[in-house]
DOTOR-34779 format. One record per residue: x, y, z of N, C-alpha, C in turn; residue number from 1. Coordinates in steps of 0.05 Angstrom, whole numbers, plus 5000, padded with zeros to 4 digits. Each point is the difference from the previous one (the first is absolute). Layout:
{node {X, Y, Z}, {X, Y, Z}, {X, Y, Z}, NUM};
...
***
This chain:
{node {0635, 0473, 7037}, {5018, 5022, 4991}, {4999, 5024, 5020}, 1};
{node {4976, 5007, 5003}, {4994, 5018, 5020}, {5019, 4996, 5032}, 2};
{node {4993, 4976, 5011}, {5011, 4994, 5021}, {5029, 4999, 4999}, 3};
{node {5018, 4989, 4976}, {5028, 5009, 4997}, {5005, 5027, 5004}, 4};
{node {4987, 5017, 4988}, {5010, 5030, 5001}, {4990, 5006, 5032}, 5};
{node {4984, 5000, 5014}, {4995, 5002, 5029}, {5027, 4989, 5013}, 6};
{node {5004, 4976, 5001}, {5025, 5000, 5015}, {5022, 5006, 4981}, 7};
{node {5000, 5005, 4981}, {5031, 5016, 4996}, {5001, 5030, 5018}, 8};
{node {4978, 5012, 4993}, {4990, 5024, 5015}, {5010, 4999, 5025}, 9};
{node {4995, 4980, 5017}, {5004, 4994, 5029}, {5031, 5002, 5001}, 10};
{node {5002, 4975, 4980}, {5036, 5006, 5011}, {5010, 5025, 4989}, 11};
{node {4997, 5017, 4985}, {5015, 5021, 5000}, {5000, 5025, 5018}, 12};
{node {4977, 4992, 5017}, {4994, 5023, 5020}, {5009, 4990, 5016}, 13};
{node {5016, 4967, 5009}, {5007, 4988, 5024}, {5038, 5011, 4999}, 14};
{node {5006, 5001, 4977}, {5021, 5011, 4987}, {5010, 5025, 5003}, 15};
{node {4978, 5020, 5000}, {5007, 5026, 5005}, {4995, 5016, 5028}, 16};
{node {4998, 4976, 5023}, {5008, 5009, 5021}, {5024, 5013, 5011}, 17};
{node {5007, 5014, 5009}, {5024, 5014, 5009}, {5015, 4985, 5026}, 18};
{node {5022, 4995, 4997}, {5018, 4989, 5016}, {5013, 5024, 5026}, 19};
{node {4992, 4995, 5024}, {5008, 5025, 5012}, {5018, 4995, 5021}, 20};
{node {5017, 4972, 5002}, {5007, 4994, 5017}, {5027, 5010, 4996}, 21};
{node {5015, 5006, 4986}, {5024, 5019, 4997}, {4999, 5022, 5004}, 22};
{node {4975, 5017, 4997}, {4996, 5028, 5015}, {5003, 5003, 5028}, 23};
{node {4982, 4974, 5010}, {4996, 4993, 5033}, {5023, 5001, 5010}, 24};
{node {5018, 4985, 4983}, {5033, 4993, 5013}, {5017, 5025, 5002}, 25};
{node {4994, 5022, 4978}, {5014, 5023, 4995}, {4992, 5015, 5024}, 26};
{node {4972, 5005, 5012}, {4988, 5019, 5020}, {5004, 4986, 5033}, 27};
{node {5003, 4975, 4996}, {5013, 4984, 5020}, {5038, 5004, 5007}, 28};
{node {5006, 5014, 4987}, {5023, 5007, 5002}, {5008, 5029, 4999}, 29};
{node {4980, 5003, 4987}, {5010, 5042, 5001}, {4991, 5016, 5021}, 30};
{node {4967, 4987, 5010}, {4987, 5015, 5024}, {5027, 5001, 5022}, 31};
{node {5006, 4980, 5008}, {5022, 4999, 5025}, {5024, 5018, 4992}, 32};
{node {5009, 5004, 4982}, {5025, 5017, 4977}, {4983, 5031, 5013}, 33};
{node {4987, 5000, 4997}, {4989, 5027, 4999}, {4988, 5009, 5024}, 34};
{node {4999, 4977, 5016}, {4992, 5004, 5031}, {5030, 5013, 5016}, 35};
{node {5015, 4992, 4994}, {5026, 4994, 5009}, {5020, 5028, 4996}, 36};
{node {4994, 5011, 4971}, {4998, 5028, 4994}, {4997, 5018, 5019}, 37};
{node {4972, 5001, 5001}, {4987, 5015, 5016}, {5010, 5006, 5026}, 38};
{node {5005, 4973, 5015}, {5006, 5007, 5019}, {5031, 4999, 5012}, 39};
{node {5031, 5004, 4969}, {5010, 5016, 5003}, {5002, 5020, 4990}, 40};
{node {4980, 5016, 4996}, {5000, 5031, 4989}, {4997, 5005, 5030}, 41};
{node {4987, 4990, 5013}, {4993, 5011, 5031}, {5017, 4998, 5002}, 42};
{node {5019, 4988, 5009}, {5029, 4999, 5014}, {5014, 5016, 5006}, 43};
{node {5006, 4997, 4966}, {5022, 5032, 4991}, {4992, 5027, 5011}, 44};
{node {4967, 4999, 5003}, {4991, 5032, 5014}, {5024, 4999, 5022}, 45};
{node {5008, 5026, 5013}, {5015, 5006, 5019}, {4986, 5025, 5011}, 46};
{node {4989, 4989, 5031}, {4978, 5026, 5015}, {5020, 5012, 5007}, 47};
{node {5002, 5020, 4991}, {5019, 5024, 5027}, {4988, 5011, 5024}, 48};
{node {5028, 5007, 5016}, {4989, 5010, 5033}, {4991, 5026, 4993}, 49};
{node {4983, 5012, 4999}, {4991, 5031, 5005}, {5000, 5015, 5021}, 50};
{node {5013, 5023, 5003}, {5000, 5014, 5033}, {4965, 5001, 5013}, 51};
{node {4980, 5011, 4969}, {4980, 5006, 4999}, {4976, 4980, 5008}, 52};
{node {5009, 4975, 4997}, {4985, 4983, 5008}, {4993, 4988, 5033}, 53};
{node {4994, 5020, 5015}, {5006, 4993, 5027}, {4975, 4982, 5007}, 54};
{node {5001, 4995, 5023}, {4977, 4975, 5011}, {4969, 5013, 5014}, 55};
{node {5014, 5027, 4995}, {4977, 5013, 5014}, {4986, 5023, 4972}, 56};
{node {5021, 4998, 4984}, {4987, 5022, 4976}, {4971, 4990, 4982}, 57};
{node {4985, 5014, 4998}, {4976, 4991, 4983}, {5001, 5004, 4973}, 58};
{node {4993, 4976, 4989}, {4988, 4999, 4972}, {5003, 5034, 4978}, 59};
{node {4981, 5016, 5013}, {4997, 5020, 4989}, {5038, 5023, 5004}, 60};
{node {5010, 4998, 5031}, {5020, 5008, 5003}, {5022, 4994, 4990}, 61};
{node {5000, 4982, 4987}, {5025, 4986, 4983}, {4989, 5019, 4979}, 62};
{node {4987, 5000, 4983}, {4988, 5010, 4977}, {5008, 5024, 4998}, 63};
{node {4998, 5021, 5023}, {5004, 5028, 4997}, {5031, 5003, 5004}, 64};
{node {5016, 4976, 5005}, {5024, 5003, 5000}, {5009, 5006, 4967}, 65};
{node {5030, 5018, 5006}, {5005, 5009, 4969}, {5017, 4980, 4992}, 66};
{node {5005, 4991, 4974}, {5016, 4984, 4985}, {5016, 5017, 4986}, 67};
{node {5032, 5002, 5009}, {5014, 5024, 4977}, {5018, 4989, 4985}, 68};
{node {5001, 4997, 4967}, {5027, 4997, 5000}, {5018, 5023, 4985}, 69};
{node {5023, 5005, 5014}, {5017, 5015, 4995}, {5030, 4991, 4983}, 70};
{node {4996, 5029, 4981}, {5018, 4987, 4978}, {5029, 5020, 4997}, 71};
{node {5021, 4988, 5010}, {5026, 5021, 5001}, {5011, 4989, 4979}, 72};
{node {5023, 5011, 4993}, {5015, 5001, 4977}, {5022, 4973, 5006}, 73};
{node {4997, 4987, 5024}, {5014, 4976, 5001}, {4979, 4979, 5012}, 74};
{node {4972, 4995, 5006}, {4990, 4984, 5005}, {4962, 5006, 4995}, 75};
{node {4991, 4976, 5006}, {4970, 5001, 5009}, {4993, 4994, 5023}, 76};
{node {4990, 5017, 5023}, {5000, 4988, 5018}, {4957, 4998, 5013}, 77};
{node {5002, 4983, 5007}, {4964, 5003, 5012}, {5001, 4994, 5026}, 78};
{node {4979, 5018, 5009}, {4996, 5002, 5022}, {4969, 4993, 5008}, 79};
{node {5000, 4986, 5024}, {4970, 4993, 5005}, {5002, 4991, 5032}, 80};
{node {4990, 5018, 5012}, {4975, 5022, 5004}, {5031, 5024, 4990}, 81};
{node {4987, 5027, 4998}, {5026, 5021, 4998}, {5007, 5003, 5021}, 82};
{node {5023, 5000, 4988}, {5033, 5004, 5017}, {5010, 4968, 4999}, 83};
{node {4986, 4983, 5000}, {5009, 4966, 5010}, {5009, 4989, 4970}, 84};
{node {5028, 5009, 4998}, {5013, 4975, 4976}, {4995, 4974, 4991}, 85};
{node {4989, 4987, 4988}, {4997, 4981, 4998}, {5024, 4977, 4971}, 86};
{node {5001, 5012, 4991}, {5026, 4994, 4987}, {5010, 5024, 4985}, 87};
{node {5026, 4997, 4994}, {5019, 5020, 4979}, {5007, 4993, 4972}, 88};
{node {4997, 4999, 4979}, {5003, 4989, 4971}, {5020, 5015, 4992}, 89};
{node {5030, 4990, 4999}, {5024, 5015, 4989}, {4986, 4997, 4961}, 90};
{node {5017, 5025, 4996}, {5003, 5000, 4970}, {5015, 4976, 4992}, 91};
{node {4998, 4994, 4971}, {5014, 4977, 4988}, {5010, 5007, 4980}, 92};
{node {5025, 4991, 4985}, {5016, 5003, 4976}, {4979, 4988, 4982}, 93};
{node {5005, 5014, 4973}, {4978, 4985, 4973}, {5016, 5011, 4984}, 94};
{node {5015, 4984, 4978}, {5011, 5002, 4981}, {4984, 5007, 4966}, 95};
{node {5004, 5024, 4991}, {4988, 5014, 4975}, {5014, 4987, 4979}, 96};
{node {4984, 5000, 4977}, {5008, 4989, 4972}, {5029, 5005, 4991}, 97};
{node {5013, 5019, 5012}, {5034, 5011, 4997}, {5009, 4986, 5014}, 98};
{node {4996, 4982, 5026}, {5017, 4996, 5017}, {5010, 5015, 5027}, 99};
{node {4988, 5021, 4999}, {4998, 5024, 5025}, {4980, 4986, 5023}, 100};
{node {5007, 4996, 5022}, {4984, 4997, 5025}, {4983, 5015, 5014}, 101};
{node {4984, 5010, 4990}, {4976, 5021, 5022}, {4986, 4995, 5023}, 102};
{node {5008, 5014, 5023}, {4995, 5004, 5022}, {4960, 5002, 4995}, 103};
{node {4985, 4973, 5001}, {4973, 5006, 5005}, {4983, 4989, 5031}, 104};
{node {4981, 5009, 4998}, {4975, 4988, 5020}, {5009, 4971, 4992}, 105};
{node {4986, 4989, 5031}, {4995, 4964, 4995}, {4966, 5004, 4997}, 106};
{node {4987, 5002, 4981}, {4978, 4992, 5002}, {4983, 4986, 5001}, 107};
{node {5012, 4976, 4991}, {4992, 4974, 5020}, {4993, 4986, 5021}, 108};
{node {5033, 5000, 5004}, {5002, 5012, 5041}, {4978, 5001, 5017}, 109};
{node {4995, 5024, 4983}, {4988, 5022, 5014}, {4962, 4991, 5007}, 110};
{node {4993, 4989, 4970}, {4972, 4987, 4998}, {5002, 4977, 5013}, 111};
{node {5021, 4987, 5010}, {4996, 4976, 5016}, {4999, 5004, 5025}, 112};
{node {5011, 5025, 5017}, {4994, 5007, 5029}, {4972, 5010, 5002}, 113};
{node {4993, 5013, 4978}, {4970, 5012, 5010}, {4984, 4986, 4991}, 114};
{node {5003, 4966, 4987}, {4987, 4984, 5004}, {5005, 4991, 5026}, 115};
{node {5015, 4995, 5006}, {5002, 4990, 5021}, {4977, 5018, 5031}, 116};
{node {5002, 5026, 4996}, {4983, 5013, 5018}, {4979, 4992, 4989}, 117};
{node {4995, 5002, 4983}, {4967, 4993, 4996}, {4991, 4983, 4996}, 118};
{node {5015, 4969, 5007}, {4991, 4977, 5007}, {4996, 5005, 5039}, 119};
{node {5025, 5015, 5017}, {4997, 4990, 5013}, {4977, 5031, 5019}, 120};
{node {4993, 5012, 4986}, {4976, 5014, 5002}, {4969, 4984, 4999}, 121};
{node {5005, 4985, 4981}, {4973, 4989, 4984}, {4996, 4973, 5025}, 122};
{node {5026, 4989, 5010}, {4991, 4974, 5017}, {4997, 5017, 5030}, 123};
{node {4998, 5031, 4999}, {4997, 5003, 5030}, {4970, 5019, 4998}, 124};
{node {4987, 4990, 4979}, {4971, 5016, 4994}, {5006, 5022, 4983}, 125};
{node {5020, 5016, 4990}, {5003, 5028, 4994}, {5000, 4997, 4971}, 126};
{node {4979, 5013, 4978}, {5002, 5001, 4981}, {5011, 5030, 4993}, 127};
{node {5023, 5013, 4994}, {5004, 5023, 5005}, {5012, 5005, 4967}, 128};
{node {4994, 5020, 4992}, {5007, 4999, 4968}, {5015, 5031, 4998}, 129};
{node {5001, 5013, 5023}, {5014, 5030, 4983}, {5032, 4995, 5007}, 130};
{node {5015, 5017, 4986}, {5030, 5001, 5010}, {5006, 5029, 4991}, 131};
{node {5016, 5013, 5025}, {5016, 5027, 4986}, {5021, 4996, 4980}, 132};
{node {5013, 5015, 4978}, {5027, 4994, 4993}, {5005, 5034, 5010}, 133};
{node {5030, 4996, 5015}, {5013, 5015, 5006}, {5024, 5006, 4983}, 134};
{node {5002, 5023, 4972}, {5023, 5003, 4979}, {5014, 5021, 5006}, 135};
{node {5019, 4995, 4987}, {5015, 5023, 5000}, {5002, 5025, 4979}, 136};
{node {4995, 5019, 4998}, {4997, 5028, 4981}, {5007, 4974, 4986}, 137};
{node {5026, 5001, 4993}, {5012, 5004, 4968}, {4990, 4966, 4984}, 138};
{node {4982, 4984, 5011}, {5001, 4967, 4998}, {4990, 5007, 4969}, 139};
{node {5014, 4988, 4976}, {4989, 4998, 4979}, {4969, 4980, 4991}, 140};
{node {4987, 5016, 4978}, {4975, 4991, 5000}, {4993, 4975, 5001}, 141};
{node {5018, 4987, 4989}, {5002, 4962, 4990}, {4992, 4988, 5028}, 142};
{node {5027, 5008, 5011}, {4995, 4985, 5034}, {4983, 5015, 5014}, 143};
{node {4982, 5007, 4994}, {4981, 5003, 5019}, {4969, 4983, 4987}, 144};
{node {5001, 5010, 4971}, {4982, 4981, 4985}, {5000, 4961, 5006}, 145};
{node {5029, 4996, 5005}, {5005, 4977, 5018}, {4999, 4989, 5023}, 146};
{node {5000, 5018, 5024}, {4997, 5000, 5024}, {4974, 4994, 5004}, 147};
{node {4979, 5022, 4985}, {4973, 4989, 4996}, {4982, 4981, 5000}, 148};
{node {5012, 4994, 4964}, {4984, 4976, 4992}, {5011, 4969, 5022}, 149};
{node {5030, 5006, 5008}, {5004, 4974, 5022}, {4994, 5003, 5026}, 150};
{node {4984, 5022, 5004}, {4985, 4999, 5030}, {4977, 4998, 4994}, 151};
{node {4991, 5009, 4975}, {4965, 4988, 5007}, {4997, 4965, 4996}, 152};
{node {5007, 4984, 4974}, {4994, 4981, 5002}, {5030, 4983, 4989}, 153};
{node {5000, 4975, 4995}, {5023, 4988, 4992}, {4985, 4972, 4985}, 154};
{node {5016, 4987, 4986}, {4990, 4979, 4989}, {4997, 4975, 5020}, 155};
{node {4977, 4986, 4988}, {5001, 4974, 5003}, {4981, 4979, 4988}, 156};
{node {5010, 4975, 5002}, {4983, 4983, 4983}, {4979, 4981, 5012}, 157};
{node {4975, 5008, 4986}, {4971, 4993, 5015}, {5003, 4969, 4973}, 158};
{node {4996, 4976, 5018}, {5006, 4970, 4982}, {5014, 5008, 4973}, 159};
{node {4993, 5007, 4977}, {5013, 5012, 4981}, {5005, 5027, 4995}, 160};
{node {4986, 5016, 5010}, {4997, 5028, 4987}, {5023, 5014, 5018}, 161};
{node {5009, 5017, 4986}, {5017, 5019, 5016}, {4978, 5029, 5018}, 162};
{node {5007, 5008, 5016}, {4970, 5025, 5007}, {5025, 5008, 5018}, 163};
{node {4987, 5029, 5005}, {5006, 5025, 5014}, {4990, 5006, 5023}, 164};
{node {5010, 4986, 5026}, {5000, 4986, 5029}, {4997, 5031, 5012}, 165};
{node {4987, 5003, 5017}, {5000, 5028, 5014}, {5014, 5001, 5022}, 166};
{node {5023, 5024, 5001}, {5010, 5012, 5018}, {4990, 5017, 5016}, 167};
{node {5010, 5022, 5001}, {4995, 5038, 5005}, {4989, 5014, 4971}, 168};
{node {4969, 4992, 4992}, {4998, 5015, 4985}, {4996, 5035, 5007}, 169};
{node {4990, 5002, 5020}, {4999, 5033, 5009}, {5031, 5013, 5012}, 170};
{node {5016, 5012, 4971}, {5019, 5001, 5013}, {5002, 5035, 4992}, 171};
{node {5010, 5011, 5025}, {5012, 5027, 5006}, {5028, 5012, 4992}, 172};
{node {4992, 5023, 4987}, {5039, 5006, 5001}, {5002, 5020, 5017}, 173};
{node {5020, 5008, 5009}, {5013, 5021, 5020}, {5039, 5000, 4989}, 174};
{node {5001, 5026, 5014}, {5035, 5003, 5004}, {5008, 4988, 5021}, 175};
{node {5022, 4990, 4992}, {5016, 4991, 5021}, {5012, 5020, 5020}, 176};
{node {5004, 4995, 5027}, {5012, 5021, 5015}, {5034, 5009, 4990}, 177};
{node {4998, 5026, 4993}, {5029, 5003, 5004}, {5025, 4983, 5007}, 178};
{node {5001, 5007, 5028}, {5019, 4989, 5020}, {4995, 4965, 4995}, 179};
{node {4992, 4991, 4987}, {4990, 4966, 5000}, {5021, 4994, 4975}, 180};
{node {4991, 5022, 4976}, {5016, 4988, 4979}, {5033, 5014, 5001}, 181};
{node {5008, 5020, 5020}, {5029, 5014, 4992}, {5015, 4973, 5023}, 182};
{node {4979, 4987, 5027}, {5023, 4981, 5003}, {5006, 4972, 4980}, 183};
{node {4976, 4998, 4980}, {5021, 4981, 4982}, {5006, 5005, 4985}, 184};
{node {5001, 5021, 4992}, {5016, 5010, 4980}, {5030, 4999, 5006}, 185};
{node {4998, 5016, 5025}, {5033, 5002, 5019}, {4997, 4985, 5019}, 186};
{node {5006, 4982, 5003}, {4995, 4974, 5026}, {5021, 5007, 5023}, 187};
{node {5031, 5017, 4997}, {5016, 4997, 5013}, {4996, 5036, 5001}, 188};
{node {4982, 5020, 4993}, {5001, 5024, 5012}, {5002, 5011, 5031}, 189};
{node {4979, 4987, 4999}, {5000, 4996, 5040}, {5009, 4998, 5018}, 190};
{node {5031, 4982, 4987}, {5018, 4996, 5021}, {5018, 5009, 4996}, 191};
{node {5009, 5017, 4966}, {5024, 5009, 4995}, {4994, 5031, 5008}, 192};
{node {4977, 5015, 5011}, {4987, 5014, 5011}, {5016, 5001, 5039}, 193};
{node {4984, 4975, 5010}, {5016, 4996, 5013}, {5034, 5008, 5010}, 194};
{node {5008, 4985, 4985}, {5031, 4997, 4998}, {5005, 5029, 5004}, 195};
{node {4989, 5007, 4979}, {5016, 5037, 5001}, {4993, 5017, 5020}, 196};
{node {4976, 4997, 5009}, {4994, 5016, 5026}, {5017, 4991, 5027}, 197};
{node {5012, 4973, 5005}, {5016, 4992, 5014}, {5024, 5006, 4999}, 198};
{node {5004, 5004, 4976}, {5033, 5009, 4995}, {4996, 5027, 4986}, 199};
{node {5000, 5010, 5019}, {5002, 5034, 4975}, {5021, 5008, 4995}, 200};
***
């Protein structure tokens, strides 16, 4: 009697082994899925040319270069090193709950070029984290509370989790120059200026 219950014993523990060969098959197919990922997230990076990145500038000299971005009433524009444009972000139409179209920021846009600098900072050694914003007097509080939070960090997803990827967290404000924001404001002053002094 004894010895019956011993091997029943046996087989039920031979029984409750775990079958893992459908897992094997699952991780045999997802590692490569996920390898593959990876390396087009690299892809899509796009290094930009920098004026600032010369062949002879150092590590530390890139660093003390300024990062500005400047914000006029018709665009975003950043500059890197200052004075050197690096792209222009026109405003975009966005349609309100009435149906009215408002003239706003691309702020999107905008977090995808200065990713883009600070990928192609990060692959030339430069870990550089401050940025000026250059506003204008009258910029309402919202968009600037926005300009902010999308220059210091932006989303992204770590395997599952979503997290808060670092940009420019040390960021500066300043005024914008005068004469910077009255030519977009009036884009054609300058020359209708012109005109009249030619023809008096």
């Amino acid at each position: 009697m004894a010895l019956r219950t011993s091997r029943h014993r046996s087989k039920i523990k031979e029984e409750a082994d775990l079958d893992i060969t459908s897992f094997m098959n699952l991780m045999i197919v997802l590692v490569p899925v996920l390898l593959m990922m990876m390396v087009f997230s690299r892809i899509t990076v796009v290094e930009l040319t920098l004026p600032g990145l010369g062949s002879e500038a150092t590590v530390e000299e890139i660093k003390q270069e300024k990062l500005e971005l400047l914000v006029t009433p018709t665009s975003i524009d950043i500059f890197f090193p200052q004075g050197y444009l690096v792209q222009s972000i026109p405003n975009v139409g966005v349609e309100d709950p009435t149906g009215q179209v408002l003239n706003t920021y691309d702020f999107a846009s905008m977090q995808e070029v200065l990713k883009q600098v600070k990928q192609t900072l990060l692959s030339n050694g430069v870990d550089k984290k401050d940025i000026t914003l250059l506003l204008p007097e009258d910029l309402d509080y919202q968009s600037i509370v926005s300009l902010i939070d999308n220059t210091r960090s932006y989303k992204d997803v770590l395997i599952t989790d979503v997290v808060d990827a670092e940009l420019f967290p040390e960021v500066s404000l300043a005024l914008a120059p005068a004469q910077t924001l009255a030519a977009n404001v009036y884009p054609d002053a300058n020359n209708q200026a012109g005109n009249q002094a030619s023809n008096p």
